[in-house]
C-alpha positions in Angstrom: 0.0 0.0 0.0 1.0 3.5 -0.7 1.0 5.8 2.3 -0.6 9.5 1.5 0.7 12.6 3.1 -1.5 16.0 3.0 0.6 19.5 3.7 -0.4 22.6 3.0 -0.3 26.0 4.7 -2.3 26.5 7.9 -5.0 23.9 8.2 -5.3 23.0 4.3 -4.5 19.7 5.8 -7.0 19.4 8.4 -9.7 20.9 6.2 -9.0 17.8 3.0 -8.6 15.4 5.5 -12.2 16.2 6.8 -13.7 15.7 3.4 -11.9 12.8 2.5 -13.1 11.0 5.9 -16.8 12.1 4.9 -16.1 10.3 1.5 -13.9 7.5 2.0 -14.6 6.5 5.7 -12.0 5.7 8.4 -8.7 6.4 6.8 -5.2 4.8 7.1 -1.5 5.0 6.2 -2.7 8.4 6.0 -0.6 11.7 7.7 -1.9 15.2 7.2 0.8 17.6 8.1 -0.5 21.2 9.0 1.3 24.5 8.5 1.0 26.7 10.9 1.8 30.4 10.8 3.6 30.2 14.0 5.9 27.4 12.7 9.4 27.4 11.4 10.4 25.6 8.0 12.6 23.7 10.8 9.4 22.4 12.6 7.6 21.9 9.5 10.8 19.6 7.8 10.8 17.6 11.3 6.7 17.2 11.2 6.6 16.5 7.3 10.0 14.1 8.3 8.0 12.3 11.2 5.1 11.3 8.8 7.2 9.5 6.2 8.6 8.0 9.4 5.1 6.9 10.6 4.5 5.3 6.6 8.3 3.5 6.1 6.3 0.2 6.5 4.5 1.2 3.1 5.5 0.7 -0.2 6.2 4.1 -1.3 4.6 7.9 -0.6 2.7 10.5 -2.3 2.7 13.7 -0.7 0.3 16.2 -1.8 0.9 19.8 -0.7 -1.4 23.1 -1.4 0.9 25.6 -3.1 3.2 24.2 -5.8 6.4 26.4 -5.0 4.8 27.1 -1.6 6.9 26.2 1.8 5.5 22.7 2.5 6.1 21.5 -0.9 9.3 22.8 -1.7 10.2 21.1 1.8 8.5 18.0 0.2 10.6 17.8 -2.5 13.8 18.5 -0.5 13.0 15.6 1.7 12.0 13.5 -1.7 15.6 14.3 -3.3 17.1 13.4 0.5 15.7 9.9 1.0 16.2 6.6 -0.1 12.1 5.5 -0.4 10.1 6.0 -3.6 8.3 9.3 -2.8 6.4 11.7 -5.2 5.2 15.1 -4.4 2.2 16.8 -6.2 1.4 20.4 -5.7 -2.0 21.9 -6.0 -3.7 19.3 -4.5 -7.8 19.1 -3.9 -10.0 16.9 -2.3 -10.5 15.1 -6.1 -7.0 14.3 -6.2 -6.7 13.5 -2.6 -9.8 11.2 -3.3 -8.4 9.2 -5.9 -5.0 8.9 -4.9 -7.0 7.3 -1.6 -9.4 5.2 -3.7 -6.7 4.3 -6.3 -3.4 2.9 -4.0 -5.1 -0.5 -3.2 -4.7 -1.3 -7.3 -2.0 1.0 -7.9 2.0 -0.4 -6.3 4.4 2.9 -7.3 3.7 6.2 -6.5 4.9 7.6 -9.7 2.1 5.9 -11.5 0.0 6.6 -8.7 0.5 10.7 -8.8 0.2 10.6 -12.6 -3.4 8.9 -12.3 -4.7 11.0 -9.8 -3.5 14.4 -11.4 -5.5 13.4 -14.2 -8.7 12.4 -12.4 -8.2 15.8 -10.7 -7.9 17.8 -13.6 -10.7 15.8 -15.4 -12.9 17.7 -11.8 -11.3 21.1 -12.4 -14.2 22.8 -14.2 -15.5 26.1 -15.3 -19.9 25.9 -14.9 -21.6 27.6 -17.8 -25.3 27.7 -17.9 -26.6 26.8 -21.2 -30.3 25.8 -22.5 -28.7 22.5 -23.2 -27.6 22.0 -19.3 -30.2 23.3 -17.2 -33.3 21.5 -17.5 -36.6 21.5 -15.8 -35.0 18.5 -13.5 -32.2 20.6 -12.8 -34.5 23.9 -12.1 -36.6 20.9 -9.6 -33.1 20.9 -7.2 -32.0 24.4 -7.6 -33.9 27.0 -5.9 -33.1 30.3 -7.1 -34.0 33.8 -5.1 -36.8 35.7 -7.4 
């Protein structure tokens, strides 16, 4: 099994991991790793550090971190291109990624493959709604109420 790490700044971390328990249930070989303003990139490397420590007995790790460029990925990757394990980092995560790296790790054995599938599933959810006469239908207008 692959072990999933969530980082982000503040409690980006927190927050996913609350959807993704609401989705997917009681979760495991699963760390989320907050980012608190008060924190140091010293406290941060040591908590992000302590989580791939708490996954060593899986087969690899995707880490998933809010900002691409921002402090908890570019720790990510420092602690990626430090360590011996297979471990991918992804920035820009959302609760679709998240939720389909989750689903996916029971059928998927490298992380590589693993962050490739679910950036695609999450851009595949990354949309832009347009109203059109084609999409909104009388069974839509049913669910939607709108303020006259």
């Amino acid at each position: 099994m692959i072990g999933l790490i969530v980082t982000g700044h503040g409690t980006f971390a927190t927050g996913l991991t609350s959807g993704l328990k609401l989705l997917a249930g009681e979760l495991s070989d699963y760390v989320p790793v907050d980012f608190d303003p008060e924190e140091s990139l010293e406290v941060l490397t040591a908590n992000l550090q302590n989580a791939l420590d708490a996954l060593k007995e899986c087969e690899g790790v995707l880490i998933l971190a809010d900002l691409t460029g921002g402090s908890p990925y570019n720790v990510s990757v420092r602690l990626k291109l430090g360590g011996a394990d297979p471990v991918e980092v992804i920035g820009g995560a959302s609760l679709p990624i998240l939720l389909d790296a989750y689903m996916s790790r029971g059928m998927i054995s490298d992380p590589a493959v693993l962050a490739r599938s679910s950036l695609k599933a999450g851009k595949a959810q990354t949309i832009c709604f347009e109203a059109s006469s084609d999409v909104v239908s009388e069974d839509v207008d049913d669910e939607i109420e709108l303020d006259e």
